[in-house]
NULUM-570940 format. One record per atom (N, C-alpha, C): x, y negated, z negated. Coordinates in steps of 0.05 Angstrom, whole numbers, padded with zeros to 5 digits, always signed. Each point is the difference from the previous one (the first is absolute). Example, Ala and Ser with C-alpha at 12.3 -4.5 7.8 and 13.67 -1.06 7.14 Angstrom:
2
+00264+00114-00156/-00018-00024+00000/+00018-00024+00000/-00007-00021+00014/+00016-00024-00001/-00015-00022-00014/
END
This chain:
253
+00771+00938-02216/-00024-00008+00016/+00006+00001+00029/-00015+00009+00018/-00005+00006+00023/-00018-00021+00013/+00007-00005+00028/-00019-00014+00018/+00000+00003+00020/-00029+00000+00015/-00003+00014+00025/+00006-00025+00030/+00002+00012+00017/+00019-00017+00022/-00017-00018+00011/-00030+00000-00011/-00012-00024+00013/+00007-00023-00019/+00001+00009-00031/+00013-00024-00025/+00026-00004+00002/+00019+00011+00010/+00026-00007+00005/-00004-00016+00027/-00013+00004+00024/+00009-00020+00016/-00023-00025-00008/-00025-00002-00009/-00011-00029-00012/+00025-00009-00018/+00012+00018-00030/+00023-00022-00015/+00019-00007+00027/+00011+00008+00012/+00025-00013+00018/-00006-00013+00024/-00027-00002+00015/-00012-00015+00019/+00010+00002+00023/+00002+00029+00001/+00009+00010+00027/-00025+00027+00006/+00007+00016+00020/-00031+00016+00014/+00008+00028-00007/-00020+00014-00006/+00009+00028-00007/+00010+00009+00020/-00005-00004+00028/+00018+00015+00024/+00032-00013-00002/+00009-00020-00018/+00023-00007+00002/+00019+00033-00017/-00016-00008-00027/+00009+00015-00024/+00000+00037+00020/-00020+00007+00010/-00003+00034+00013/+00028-00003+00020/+00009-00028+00013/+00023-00006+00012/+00032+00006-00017/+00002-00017-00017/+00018+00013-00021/-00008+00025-00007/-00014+00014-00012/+00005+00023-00011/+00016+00023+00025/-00015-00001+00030/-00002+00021+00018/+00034-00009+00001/+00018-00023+00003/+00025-00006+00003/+00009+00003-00017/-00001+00002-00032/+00013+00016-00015/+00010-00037-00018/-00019-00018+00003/+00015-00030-00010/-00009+00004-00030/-00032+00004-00001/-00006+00006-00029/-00030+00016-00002/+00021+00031+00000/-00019+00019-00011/-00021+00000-00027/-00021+00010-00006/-00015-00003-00024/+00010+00014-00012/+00004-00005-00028/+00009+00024-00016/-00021+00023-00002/-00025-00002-00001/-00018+00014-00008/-00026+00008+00026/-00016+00020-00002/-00015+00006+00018/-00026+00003-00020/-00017-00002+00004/-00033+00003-00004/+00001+00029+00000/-00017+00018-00016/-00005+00018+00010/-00015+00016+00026/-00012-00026+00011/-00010-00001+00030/+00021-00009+00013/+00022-00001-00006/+00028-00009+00019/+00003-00026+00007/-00011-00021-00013/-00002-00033+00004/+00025-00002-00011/+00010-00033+00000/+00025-00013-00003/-00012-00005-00024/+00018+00013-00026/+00005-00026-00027/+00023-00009+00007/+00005-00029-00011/+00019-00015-00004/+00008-00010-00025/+00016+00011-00010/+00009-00006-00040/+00012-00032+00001/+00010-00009-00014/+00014-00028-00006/+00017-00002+00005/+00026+00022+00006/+00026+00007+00009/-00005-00004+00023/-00024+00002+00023/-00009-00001+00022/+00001-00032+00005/-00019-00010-00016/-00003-00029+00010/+00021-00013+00001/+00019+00008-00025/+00025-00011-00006/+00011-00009+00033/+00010+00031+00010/+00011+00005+00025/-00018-00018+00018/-00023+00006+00006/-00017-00018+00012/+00012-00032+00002/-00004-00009-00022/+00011-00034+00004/+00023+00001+00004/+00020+00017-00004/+00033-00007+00012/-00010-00003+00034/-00014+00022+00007/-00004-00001+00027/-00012-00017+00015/-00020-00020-00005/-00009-00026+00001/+00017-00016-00006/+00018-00006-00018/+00020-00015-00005/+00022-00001+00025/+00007+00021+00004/+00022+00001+00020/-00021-00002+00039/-00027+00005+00000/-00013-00004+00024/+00002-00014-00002/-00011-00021-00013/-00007-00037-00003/+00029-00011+00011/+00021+00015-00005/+00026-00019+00005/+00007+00022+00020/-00015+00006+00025/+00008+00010+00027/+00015+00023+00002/-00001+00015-00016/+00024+00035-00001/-00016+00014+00013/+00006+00019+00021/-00018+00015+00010/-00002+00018-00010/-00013+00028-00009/-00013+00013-00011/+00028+00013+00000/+00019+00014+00019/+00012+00024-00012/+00022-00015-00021/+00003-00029+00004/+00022-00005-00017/-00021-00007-00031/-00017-00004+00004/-00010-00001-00035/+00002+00024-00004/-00001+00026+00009/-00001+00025-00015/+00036+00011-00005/+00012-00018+00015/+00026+00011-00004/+00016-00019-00025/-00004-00024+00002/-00012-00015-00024/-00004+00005-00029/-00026+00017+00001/-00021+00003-00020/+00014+00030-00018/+00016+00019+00024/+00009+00021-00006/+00021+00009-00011/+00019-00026+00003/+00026+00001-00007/+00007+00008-00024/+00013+00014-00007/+00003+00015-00024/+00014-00021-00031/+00017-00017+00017/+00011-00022-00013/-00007-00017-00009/-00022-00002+00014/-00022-00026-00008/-00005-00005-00026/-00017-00021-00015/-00012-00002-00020/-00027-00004+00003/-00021-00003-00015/-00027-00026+00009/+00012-00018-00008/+00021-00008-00021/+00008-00033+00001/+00017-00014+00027/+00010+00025+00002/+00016-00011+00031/-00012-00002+00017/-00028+00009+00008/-00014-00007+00025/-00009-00026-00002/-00009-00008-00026/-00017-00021-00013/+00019-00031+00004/+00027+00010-00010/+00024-00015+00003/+00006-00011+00036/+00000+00016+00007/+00007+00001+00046/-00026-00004+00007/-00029+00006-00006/-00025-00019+00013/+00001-00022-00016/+00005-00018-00016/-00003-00025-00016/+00024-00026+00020/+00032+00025+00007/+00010-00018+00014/-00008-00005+00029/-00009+00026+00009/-00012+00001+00027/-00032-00027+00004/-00013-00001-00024/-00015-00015+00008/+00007-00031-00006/+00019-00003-00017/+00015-00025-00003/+00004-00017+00028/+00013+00025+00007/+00023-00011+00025/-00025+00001+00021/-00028+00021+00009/-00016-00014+00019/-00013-00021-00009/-00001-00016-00026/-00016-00018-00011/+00015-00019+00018/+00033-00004+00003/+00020-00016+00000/-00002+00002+00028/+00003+00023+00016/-00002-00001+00032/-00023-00011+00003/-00029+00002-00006/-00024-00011+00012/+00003-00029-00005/+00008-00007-00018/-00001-00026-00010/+00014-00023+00033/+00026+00014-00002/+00017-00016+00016/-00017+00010+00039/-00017+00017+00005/-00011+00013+00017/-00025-00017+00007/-00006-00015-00028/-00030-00017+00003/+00003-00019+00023/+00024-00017+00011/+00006-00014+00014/-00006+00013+00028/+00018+00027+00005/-00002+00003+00022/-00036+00014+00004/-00009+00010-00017/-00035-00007+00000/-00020-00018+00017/+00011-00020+00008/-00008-00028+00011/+00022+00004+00025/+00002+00025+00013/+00010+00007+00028/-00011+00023+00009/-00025+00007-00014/-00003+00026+00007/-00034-00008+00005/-00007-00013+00006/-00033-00007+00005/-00005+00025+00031/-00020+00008-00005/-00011+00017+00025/+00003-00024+00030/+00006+00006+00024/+00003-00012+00017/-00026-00008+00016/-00018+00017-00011/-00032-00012+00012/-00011-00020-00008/+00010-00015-00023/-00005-00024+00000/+00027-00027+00005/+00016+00015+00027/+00023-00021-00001/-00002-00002+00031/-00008-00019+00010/+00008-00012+00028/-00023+00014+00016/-00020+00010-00009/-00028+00008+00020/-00010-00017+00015/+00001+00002+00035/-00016-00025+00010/-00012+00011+00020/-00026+00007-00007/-00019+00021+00012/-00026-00025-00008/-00016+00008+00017/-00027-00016+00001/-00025+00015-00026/-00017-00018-00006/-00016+00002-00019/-00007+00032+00007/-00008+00003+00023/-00013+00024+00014/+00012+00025+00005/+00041-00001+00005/+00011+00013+00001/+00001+00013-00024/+00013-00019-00026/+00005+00005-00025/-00025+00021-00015/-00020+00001+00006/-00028+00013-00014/+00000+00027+00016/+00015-00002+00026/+00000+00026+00024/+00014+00016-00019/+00034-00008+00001/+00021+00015-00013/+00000+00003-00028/-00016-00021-00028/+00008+00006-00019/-00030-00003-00018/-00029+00007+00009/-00023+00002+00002/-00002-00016-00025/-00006+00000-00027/-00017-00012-00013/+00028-00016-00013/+00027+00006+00007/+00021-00011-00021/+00009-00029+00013/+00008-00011-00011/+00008-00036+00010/+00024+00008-00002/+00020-00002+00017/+00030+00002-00007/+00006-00037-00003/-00012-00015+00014/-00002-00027-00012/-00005-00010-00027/-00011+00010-00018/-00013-00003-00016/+00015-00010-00022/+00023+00017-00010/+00020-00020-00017/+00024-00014+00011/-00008-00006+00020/+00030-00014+00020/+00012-00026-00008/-00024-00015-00015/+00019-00019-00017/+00018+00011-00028/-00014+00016-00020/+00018+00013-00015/+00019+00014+00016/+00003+00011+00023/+00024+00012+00004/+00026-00020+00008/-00009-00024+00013/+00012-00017+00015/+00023-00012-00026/-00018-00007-00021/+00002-00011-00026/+00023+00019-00015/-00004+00021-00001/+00021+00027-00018/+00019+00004+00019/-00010+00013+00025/+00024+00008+00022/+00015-00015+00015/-00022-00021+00009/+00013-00016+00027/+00026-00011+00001/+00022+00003-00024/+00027-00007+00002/+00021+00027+00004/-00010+00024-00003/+00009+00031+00008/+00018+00004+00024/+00009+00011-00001/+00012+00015+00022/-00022+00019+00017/-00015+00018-00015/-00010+00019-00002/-00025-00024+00013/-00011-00020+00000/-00025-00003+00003/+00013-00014+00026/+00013-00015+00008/+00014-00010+00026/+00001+00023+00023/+00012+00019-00014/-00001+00024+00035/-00017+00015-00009/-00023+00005-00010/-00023+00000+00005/-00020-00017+00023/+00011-00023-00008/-00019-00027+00012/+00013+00009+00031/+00025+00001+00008/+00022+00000+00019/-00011+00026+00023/-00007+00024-00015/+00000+00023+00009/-00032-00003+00010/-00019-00007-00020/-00024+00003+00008/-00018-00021+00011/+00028-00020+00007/-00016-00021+00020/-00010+00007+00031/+00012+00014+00013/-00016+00014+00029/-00013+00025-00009/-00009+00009-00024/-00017+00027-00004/-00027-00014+00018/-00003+00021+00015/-00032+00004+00009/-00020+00011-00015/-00028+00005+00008/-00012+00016-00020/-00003+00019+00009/+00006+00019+00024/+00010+00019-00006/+00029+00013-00016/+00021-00017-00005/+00029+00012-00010/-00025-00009-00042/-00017-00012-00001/-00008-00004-00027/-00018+00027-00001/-00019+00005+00021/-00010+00025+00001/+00011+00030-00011/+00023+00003+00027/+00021+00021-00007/+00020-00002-00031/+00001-00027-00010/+00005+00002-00036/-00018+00010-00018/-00019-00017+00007/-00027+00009-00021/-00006+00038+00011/+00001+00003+00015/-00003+00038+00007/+00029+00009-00019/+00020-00011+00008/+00025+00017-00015/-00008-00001-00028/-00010-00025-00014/-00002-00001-00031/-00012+00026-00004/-00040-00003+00015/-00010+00018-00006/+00010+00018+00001/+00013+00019+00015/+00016+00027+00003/+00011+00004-00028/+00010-00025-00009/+00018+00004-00019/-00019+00007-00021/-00017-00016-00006/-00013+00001-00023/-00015+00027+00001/-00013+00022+00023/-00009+00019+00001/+00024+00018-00006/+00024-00005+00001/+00012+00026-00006/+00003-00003-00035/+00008-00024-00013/+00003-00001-00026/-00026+00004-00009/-00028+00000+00012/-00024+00014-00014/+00005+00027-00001/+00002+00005+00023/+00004+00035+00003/+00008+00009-00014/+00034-00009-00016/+00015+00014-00021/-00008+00003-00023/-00013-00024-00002/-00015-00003-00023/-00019+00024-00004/-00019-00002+00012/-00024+00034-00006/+00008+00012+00008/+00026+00007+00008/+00015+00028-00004/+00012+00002-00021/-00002-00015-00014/+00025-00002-00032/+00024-00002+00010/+00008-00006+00015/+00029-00010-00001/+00013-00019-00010/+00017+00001-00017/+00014-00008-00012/+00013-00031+00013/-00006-00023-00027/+00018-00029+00018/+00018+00006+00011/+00023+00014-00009/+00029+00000+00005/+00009+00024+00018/-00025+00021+00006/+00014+00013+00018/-00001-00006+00030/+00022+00025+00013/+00013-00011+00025/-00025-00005+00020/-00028+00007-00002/-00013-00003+00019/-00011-00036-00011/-00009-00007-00024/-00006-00028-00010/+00029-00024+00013/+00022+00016-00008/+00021-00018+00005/+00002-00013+00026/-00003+00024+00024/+00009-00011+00021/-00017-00013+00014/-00026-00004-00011/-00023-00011+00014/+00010-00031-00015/+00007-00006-00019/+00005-00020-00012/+00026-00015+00025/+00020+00007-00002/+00021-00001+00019/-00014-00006+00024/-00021+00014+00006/-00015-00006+00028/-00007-00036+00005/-00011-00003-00022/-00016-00021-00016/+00022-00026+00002/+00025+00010-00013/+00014-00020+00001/+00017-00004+00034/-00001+00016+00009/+00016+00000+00022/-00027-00016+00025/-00022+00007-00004/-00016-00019+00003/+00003-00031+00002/+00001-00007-00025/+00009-00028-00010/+00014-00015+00014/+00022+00015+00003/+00025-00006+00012/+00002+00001+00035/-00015+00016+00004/-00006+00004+00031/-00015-00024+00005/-00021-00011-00011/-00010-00011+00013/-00008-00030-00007/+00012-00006-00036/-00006-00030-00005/+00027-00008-00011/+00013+00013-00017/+00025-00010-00023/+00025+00027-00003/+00018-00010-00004/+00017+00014-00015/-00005+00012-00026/-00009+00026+00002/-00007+00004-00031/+00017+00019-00002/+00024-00003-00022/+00015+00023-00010/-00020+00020-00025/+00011+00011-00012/-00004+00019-00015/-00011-00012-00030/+00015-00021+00000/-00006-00015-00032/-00016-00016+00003/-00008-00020+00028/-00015-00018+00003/-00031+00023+00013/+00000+00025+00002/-00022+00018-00005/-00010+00002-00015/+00025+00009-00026/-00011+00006-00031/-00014-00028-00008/+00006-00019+00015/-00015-00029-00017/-00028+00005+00014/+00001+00006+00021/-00035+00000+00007/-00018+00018-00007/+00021+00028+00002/-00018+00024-00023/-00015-00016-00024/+00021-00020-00019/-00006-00003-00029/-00021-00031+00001/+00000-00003+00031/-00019-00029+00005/-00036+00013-00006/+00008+00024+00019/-00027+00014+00006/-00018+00013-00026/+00010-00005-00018/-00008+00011-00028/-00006-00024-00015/+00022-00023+00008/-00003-00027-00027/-00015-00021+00007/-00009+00002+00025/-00015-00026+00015/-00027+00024+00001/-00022-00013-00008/-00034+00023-00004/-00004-00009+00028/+00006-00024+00015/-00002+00006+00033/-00003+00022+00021/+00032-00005-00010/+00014+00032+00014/-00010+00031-00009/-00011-00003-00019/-00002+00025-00022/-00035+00011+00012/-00016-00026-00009/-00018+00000+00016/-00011+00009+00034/+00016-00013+00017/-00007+00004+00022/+00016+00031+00012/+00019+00006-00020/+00020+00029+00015/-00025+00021-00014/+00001-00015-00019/-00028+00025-00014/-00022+00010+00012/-00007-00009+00020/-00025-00004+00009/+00000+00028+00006/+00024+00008+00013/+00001+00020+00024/-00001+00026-00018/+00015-00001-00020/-00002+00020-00037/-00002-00011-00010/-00001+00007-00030/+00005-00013-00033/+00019+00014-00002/+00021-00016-00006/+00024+00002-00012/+00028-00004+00024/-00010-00010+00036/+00008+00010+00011/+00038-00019-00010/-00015-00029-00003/+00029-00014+00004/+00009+00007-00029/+00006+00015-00025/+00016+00015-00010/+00012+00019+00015/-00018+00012+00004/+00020+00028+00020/+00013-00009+00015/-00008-00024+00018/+00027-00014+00021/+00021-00006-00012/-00007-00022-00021/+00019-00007-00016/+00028+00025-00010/-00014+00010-00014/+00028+00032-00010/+00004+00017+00028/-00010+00001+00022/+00010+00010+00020/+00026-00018+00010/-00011-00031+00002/+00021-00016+00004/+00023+00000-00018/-00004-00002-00025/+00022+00006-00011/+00021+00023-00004/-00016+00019+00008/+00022+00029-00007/+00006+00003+00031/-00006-00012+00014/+00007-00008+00031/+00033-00022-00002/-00004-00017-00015/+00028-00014-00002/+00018+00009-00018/-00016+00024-00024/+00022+00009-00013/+00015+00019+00021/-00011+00019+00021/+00003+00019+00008/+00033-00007+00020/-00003-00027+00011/+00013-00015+00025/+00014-00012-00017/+00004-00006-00030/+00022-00020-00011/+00019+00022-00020/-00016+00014-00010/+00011+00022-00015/+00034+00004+00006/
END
């Protein structure tokens, strides 16, 4: 049995421009053509298909799942065997990661002291006040939420201005990649991510690489964050999210 690439990407819940992405790179060709030259995809397909979701989900960038996937040595029990420990062990890293979670709060709601009037200038309909007792409550013993408070106690609203412009920038280029099909993990997604975090770090907290990957995986698990990054796409804070991560695989590797 055969299936056509709009039913293969509904079963795997990814976009047919992902799937036309693998095939043109050679990750996972269709076995079969239409006689109008369309993609079939047999079961041997899908098979391959979920290894490759298996190993995206746990941050491999595309050429190493195909070098991976290709290995002559391999088994399917051995892939099955190395993603089961691989997700073990991120079950085990996130777990111990949840802590530093509660250092990674966005800095627009840490130490803002801008006037009713200023605050609506620079951040129009959003309250960066708004959960400042939950943050005070979760963060306020941090490292991470202290030189925040430290750094952004003489911000003016212009240096909040010129942030809120850098976000946007940011967020217009991760749209961009997006409706161009670019890929989470490639080098043009990556380094805008890097941008993102070097951001962070420029201008509220120390954010290394791992305490990134925690805010990538905030922006997906809190419907807040998921919500309000969305606004700008649908889907945008996933795509940040795996940009961020194959961004710290790329730098820790």
């Amino acid at each position: 049995m055969s299936y056509a690439v709009g039913q293969v990407a509904g079963f795997a819940g990814v976009t047919v421009r992902t799937l036309h992405h693998y095939d043109a790179i050679g990750l996972l060709v269709p076995s079969a053509r239409s006689h109008a030259g369309h993609r079939r995809y047999d079961d041997a397909d899908l098979d391959r298909l979920q290894q490759i979701l298996f190993y995206r989900e746990l941050g491999f960038p595309l050429e190493e799942v195909a070098a991976l996937l290709d290995d002559p040595d391999a088994d399917p029990r051995a892939h099955l065997r190395r993603q089961h420990e691989l997700l073990t062990a991120r079950i085990e890293r996130l777990q111990k990661m949840a802590a530093a979670v509660e250092q990674a709060m966005e800095a627009r709601t840490m130490g803002i002291n801008l006037t009713p009037e200023e605050k609506f200038e620079v951040f129009g309909d959003f309250d960066p006040d708004r959960y400042q007792e939950e943050v005070q409550e979760r963060w306020g013993d941090t490292d991470a939420y202290r030189q925040s408070r430290e750094r952004t106690a003489s911000y003016t609203k212009e240096d909040w201005q010129r942030i809120q412009r850098e976000a946007d920038e940011l967020t217009r280029r991760f749209v961009a990649l997006m409706e161009a099909g670019e890929p989470a993990d490639s080098e043009a997604a990556m380094d805008v991510a890097e941008d993102h975090r070097q951001g962070i770090a420029r201008n509220h907290y120390d954010c290394g690489h791992e305490m990134h990957t925690c805010l990538g995986e905030m922006y997906v698990s809190d419907e807040r964050f998921t919500r309000t990054i969305d606004q700008a796409r649908p889907g945008l804070a996933a795509y940040m999210r795996d940009a961020i991560l194959a961004n710290a695989v790329r730098h820790t590797a």
